[in-house]
SEGU-735044 format. One record per residue: residue in three letters; chain; y, z, x negated of N, C-alpha, C, O in turn. Coordinates in steps of 0.02 Angstrom, whole numbers, plus 50000, padded with zeros to 5 digits. Layout:
N
 residuo cadena   n_y   n_z   n_x  ca_y  ca_z  ca_x   c_y   c_z   c_x   o_y   o_z   o_x
     Ala      A     Y     Z     X     Y     Z     X     Y     Z     X     Y     Z     X
...
***
This chain:
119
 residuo cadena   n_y   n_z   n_x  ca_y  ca_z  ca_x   c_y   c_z   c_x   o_y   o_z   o_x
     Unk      A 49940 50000 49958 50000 50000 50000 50063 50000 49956 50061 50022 49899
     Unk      A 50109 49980 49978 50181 49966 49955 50198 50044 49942 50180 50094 49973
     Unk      A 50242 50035 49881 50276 50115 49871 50321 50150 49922 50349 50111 49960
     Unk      A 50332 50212 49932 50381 50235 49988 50433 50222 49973 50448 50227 49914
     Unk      A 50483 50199 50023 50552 50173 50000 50588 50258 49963 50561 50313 49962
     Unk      A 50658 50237 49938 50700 50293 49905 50716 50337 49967 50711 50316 50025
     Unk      A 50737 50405 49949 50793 50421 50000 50862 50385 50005 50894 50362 49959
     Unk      A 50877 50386 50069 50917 50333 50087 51004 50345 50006 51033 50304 49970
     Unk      A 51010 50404 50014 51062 50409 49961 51046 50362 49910 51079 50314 49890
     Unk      A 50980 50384 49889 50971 50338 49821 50961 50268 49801 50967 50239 49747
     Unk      A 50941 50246 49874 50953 50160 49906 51022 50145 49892 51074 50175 49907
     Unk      A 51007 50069 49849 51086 50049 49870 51047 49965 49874 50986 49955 49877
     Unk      A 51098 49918 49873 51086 49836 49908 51112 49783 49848 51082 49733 49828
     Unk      A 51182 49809 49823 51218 49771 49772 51193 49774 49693 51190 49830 49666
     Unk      A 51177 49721 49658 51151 49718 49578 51175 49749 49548 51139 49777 49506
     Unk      A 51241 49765 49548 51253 49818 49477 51290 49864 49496 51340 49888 49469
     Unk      A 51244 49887 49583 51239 49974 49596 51322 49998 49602 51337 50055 49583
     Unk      A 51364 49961 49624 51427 49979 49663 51406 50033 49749 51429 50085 49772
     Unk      A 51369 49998 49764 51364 50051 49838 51312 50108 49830 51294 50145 49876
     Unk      A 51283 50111 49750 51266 50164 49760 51289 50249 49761 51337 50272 49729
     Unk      A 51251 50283 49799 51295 50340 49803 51250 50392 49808 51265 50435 49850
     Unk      A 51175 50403 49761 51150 50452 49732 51168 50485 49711 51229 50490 49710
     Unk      A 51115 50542 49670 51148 50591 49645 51113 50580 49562 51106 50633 49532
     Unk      A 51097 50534 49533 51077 50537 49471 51130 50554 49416 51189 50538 49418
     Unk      A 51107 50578 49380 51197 50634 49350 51188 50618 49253 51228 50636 49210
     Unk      A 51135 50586 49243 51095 50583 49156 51094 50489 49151 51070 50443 49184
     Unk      A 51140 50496 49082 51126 50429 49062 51058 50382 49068 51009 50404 49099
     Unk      A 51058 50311 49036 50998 50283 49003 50965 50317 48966 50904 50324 48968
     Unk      A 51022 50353 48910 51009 50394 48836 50996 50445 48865 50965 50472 48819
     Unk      A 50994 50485 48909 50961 50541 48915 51035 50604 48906 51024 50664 48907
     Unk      A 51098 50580 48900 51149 50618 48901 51192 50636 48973 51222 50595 49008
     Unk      A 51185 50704 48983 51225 50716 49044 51294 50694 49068 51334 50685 49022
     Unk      A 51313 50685 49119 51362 50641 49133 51432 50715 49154 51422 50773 49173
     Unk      A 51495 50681 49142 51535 50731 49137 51568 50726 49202 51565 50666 49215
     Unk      A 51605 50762 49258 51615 50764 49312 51688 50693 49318 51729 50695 49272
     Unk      A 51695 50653 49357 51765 50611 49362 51824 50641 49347 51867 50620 49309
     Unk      A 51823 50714 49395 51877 50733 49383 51920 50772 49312 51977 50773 49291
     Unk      A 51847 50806 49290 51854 50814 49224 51866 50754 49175 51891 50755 49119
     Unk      A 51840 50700 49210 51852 50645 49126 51918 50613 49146 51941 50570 49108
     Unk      A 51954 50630 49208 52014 50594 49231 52088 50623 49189 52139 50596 49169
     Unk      A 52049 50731 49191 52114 50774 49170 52112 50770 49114 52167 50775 49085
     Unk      A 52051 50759 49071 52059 50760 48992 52102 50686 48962 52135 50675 48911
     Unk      A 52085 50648 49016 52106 50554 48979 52162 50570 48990 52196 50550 48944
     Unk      A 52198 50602 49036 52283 50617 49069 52332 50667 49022 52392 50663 49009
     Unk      A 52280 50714 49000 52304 50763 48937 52297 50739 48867 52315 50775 48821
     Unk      A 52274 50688 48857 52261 50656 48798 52290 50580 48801 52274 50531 48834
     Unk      A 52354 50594 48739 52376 50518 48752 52371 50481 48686 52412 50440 48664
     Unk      A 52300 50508 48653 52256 50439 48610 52197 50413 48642 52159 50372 48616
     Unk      A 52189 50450 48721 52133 50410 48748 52149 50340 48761 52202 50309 48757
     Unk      A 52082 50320 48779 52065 50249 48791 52110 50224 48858 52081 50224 48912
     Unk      A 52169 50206 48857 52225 50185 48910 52214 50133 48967 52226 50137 49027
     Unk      A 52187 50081 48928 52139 50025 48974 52071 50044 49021 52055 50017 49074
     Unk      A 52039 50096 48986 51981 50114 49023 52009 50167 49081 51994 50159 49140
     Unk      A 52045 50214 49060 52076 50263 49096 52089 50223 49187 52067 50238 49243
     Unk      A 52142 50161 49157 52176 50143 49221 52139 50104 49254 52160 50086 49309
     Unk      A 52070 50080 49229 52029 50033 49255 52015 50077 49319 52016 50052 49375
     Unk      A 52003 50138 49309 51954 50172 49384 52009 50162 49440 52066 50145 49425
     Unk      A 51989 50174 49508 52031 50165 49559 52083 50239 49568 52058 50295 49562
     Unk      A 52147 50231 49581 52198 50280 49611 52130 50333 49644 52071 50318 49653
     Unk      A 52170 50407 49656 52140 50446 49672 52132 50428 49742 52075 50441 49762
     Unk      A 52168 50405 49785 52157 50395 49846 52141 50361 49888 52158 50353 49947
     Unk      A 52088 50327 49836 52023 50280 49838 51979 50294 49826 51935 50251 49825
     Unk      A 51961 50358 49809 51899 50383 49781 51842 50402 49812 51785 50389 49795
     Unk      A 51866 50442 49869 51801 50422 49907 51741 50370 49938 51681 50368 49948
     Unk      A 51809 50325 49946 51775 50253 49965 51741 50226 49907 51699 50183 49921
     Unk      A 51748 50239 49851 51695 50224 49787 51654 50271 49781 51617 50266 49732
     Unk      A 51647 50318 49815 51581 50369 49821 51609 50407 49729 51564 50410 49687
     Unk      A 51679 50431 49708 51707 50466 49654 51726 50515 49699 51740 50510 49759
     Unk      A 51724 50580 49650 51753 50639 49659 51733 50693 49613 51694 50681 49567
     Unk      A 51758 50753 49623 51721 50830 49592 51640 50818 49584 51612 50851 49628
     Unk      A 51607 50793 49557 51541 50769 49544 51548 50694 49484 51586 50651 49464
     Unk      A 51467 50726 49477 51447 50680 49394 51393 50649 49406 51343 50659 49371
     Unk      A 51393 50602 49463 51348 50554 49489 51359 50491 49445 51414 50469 49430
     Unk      A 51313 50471 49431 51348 50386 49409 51369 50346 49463 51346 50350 49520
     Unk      A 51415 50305 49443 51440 50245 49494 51447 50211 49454 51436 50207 49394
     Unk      A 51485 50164 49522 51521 50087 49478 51576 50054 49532 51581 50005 49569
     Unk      A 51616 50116 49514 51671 50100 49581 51710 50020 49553 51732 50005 49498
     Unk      A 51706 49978 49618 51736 49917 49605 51711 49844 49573 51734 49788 49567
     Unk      A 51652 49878 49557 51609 49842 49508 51636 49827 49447 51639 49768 49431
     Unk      A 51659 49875 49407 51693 49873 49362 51642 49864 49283 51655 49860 49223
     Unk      A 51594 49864 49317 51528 49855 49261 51475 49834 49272 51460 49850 49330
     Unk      A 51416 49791 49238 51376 49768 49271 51308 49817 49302 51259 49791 49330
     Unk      A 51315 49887 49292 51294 49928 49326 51311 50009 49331 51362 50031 49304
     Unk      A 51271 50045 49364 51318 50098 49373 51321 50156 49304 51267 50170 49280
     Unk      A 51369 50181 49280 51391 50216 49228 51440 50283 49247 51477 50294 49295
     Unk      A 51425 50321 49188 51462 50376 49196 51481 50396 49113 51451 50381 49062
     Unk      A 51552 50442 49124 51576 50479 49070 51521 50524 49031 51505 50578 49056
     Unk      A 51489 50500 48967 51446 50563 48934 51470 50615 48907 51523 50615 48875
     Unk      A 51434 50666 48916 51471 50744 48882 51437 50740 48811 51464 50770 48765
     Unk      A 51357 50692 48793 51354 50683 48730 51387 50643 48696 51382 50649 48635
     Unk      A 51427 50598 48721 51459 50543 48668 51505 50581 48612 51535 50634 48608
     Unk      A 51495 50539 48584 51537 50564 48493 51611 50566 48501 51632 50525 48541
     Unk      A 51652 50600 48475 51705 50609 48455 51746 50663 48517 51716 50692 48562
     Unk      A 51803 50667 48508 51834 50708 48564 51831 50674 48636 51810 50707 48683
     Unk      A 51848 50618 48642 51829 50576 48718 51777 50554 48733 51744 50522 48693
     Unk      A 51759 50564 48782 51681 50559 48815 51689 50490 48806 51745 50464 48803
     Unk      A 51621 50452 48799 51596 50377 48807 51589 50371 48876 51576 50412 48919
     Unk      A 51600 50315 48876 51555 50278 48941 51478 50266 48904 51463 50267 48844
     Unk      A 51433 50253 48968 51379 50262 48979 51358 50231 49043 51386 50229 49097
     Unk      A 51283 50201 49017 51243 50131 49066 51203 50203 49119 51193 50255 49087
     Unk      A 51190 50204 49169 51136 50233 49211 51085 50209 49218 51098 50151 49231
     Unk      A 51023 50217 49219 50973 50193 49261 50945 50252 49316 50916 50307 49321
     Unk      A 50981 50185 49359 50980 50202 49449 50915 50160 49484 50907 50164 49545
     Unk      A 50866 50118 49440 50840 50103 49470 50847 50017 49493 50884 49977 49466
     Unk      A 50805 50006 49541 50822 49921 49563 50851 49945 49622 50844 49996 49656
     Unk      A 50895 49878 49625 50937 49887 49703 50869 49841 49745 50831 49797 49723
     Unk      A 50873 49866 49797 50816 49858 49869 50870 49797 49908 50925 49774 49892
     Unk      A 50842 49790 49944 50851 49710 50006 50874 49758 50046 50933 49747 50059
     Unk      A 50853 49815 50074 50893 49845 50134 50909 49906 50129 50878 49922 50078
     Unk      A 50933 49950 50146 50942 50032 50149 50917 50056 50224 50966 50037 50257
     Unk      A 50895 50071 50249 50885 50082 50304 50876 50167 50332 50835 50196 50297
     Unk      A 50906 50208 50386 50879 50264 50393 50819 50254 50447 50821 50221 50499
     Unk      A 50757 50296 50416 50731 50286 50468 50732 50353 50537 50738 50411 50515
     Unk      A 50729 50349 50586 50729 50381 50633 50678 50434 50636 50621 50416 50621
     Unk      A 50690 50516 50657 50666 50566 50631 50594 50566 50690 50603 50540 50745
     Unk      A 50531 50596 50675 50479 50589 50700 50484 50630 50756 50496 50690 50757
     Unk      A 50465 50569 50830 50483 50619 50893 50437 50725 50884 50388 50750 50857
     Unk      A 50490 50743 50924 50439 50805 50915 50377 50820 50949 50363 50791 51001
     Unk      A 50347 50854 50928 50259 50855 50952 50267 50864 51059 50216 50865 51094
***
């Protein structure tokens, strides 16, 4: 038999995992991912960070709609990469790296399925 589909969070539809909105929080490399909002206040307090990458992410008041916030999920708000990534707390030097996720294959559908009538 065919494998059980994901939970629906961890389903997404698009190739390089823009609609996804799991909770996988650990690089490819195996490095934990650092929260948005933390990698937003450090790039904002630091003005030898990376300036181009900084402004690439969306205004704060778009963030939900990219499934960003207080959490260290990977994304890929906007499709700003060819898959979903997050800020590492292992990367080298004082500014966190970016970082590839593996989220997995994107699926043909997401679907909820409907909860089993009761007995």
């Amino acid at each position: 038999p065919p494998p059980p589909p994901p939970p629906p969070r961890e389903c997404y539809t698009m190739n390089d995992g823009a609609d996804y909105r799991g909770t996988c929080s650990v690089t490819a490399n195996g490095n934990p991912c650092e929260s948005w909002t933390a990698h937003v206040q450090e790039a904002a307090a630091d003005p030898t960070a990376a300036k181009a990458d900084r402004f690439a992410l969306p205004p704060l008041s778009e963030w939900a709609a990219w499934g960003l916030g207080d959490h260290n999920y990977c994304r890929n708000p906007g499709s700003l990469h060819p898959c979903a990534f997050c800020y590492a707390v292992g990367g080298t030097g004082r500014f966190k790296t970016l970082d590839y996720c593996d989220i997995g294959q994107p699926r043909e559908t997401c679907s909820i399925s409907p909860p089993p009538p009761p007995p």
